[in-house]
LOVOVO-929349 format. One line per field, with one value per atom (N, C-alpha, C): atom name; residue in three letters; x, y, z. Coordinates in steps of 0.1 Angstrom, whole numbers, always signed. Last residue first. Layout:
// residues N
name: [CA/...]
resn: [ALA/...]
u: [X/...]
v: [Y/...]
w: [Z/...]
***
This chain:
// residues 75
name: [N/CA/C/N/CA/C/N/CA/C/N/CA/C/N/CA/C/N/CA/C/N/CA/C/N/CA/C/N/CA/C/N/CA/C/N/CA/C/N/CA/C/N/CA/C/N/CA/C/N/CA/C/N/CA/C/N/CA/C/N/CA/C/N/CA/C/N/CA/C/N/CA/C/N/CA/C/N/CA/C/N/CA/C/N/CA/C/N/CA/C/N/CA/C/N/CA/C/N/CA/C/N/CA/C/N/CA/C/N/CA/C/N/CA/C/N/CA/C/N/CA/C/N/CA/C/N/CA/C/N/CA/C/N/CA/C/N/CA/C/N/CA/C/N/CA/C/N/CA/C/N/CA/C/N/CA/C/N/CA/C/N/CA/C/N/CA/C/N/CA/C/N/CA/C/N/CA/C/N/CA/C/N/CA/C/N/CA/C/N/CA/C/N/CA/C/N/CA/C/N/CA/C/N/CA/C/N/CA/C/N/CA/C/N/CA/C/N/CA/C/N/CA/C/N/CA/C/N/CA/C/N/CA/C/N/CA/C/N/CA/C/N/CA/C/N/CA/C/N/CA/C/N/CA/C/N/CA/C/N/CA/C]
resn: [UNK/UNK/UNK/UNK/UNK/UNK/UNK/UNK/UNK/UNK/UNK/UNK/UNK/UNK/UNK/UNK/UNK/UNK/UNK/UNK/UNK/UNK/UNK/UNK/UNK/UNK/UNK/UNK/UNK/UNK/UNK/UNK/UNK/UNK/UNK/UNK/UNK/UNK/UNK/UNK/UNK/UNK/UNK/UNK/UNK/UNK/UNK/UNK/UNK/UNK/UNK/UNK/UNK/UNK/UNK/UNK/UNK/UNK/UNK/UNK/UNK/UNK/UNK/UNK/UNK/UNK/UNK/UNK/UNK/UNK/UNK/UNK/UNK/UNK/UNK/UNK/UNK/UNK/UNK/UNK/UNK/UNK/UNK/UNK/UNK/UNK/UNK/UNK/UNK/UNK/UNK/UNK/UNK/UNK/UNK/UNK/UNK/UNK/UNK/UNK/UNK/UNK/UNK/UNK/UNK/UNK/UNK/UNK/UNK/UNK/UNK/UNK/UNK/UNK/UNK/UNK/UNK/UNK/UNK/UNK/UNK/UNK/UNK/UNK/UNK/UNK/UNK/UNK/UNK/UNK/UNK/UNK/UNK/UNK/UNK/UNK/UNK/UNK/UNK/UNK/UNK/UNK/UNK/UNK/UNK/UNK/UNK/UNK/UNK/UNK/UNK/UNK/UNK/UNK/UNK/UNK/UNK/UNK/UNK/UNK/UNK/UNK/UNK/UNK/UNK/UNK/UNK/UNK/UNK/UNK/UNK/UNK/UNK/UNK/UNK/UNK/UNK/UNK/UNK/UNK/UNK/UNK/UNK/UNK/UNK/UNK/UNK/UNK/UNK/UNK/UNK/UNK/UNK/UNK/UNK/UNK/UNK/UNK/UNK/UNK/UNK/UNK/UNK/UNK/UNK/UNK/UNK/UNK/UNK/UNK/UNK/UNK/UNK/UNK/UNK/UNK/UNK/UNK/UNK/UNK/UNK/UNK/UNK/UNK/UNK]
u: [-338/-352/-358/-308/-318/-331/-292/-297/-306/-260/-275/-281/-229/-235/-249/-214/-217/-227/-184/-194/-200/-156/-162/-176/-143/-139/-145/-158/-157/-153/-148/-160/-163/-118/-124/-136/-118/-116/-121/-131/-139/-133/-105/-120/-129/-86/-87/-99/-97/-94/-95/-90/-107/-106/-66/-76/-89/-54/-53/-64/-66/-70/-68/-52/-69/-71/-25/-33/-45/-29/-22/-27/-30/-38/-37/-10/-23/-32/+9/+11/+0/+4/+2/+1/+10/-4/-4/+36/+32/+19/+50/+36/+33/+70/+71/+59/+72/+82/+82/+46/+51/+59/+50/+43/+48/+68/+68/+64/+48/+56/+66/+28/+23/+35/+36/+35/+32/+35/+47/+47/+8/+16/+29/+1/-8/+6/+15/+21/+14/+1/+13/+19/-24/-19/-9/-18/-23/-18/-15/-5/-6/-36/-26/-13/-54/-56/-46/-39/-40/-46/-46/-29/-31/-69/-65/-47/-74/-77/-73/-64/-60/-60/-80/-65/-58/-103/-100/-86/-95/-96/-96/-110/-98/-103/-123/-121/-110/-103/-117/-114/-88/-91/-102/-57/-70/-79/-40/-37/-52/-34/-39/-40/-26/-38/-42/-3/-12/-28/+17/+11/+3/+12/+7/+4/+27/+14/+12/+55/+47/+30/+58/+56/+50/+60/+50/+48/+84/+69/+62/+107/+101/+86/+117/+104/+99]
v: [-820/-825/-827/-824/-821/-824/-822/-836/-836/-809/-810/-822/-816/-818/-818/-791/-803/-805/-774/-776/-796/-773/-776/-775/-773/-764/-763/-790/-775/-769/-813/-810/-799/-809/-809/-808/-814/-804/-797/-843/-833/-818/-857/-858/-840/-853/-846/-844/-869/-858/-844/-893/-891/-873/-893/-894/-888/-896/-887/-885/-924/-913/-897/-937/-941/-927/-937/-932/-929/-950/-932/-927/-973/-972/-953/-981/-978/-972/-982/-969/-969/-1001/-991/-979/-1024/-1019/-1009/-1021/-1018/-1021/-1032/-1034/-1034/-1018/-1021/-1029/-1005/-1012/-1020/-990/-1003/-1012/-975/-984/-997/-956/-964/-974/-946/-952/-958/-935/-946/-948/-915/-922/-938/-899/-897/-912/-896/-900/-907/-885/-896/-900/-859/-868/-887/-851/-849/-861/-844/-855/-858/-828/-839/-848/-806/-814/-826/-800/-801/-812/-791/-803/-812/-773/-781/-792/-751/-758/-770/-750/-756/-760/-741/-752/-760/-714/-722/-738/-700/-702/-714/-702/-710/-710/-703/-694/-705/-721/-721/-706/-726/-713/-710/-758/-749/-735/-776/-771/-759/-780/-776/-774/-810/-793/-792/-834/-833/-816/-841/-851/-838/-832/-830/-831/-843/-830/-827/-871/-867/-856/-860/-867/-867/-856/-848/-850/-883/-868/-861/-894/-899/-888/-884/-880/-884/-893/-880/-878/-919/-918/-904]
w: [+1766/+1765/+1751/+1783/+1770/+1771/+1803/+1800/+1787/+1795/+1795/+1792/+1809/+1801/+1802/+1834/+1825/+1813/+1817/+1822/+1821/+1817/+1803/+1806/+1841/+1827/+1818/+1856/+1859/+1847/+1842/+1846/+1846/+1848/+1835/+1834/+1874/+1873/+1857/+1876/+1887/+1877/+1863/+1858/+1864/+1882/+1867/+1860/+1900/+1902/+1893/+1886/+1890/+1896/+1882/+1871/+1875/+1905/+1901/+1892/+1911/+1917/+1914/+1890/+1893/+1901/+1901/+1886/+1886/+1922/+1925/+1909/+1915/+1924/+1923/+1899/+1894/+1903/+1918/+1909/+1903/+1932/+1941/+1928/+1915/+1916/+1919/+1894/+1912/+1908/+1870/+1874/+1886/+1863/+1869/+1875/+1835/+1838/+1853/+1837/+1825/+1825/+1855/+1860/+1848/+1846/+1853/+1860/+1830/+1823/+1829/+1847/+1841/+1834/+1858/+1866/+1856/+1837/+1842/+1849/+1828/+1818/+1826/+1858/+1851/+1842/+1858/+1863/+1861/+1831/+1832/+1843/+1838/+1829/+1829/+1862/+1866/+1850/+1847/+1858/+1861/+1832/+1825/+1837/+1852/+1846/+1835/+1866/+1874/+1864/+1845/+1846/+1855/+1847/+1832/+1832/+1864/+1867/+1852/+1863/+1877/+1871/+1845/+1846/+1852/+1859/+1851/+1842/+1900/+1884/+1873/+1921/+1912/+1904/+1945/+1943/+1934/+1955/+1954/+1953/+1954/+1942/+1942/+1977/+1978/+1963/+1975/+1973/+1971/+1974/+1986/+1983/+1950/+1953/+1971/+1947/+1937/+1942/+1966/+1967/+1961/+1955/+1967/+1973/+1931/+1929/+1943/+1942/+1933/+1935/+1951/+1959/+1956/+1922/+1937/+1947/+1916/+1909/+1918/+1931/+1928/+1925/+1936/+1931/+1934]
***
């Protein structure tokens, strides 16, 4: 289970003071091990691998935030 490592280094690597270079590959990695992790999961229904999805995800979320800004509450 390569990609688990992967995804542990993923999860624990610092994001702050990205370039938006930086953060557009870090969001691309993360789908990447998301996708990767989850087609193992299909075959195996760990929970633990949802568990490591869920968190990448939320991760991904935070950095796509930053990419795109947020959203105006409008008035």
């Amino acid at each position: 289970m390569d990609i688990l490592k992967e995804a542990t280094i993923f999860e624990k690597a610092k994001m702050s003071h990205m370039s938006t270079s930086d953060r557009v590959t870090a969001s691309r990695e993360a789908k990447r091990l998301v996708l990767a992790i989850n087609e193992i999961y299909k075959k195996t229904k760990d929970t633990t691998l949802m568990d490591v999805m869920k968190r990448l995800t939320v991760k991904k979320k935070r950095i796509d935030i930053r990419l795109k800004g947020r959203p105006d509450s409008g008035i």
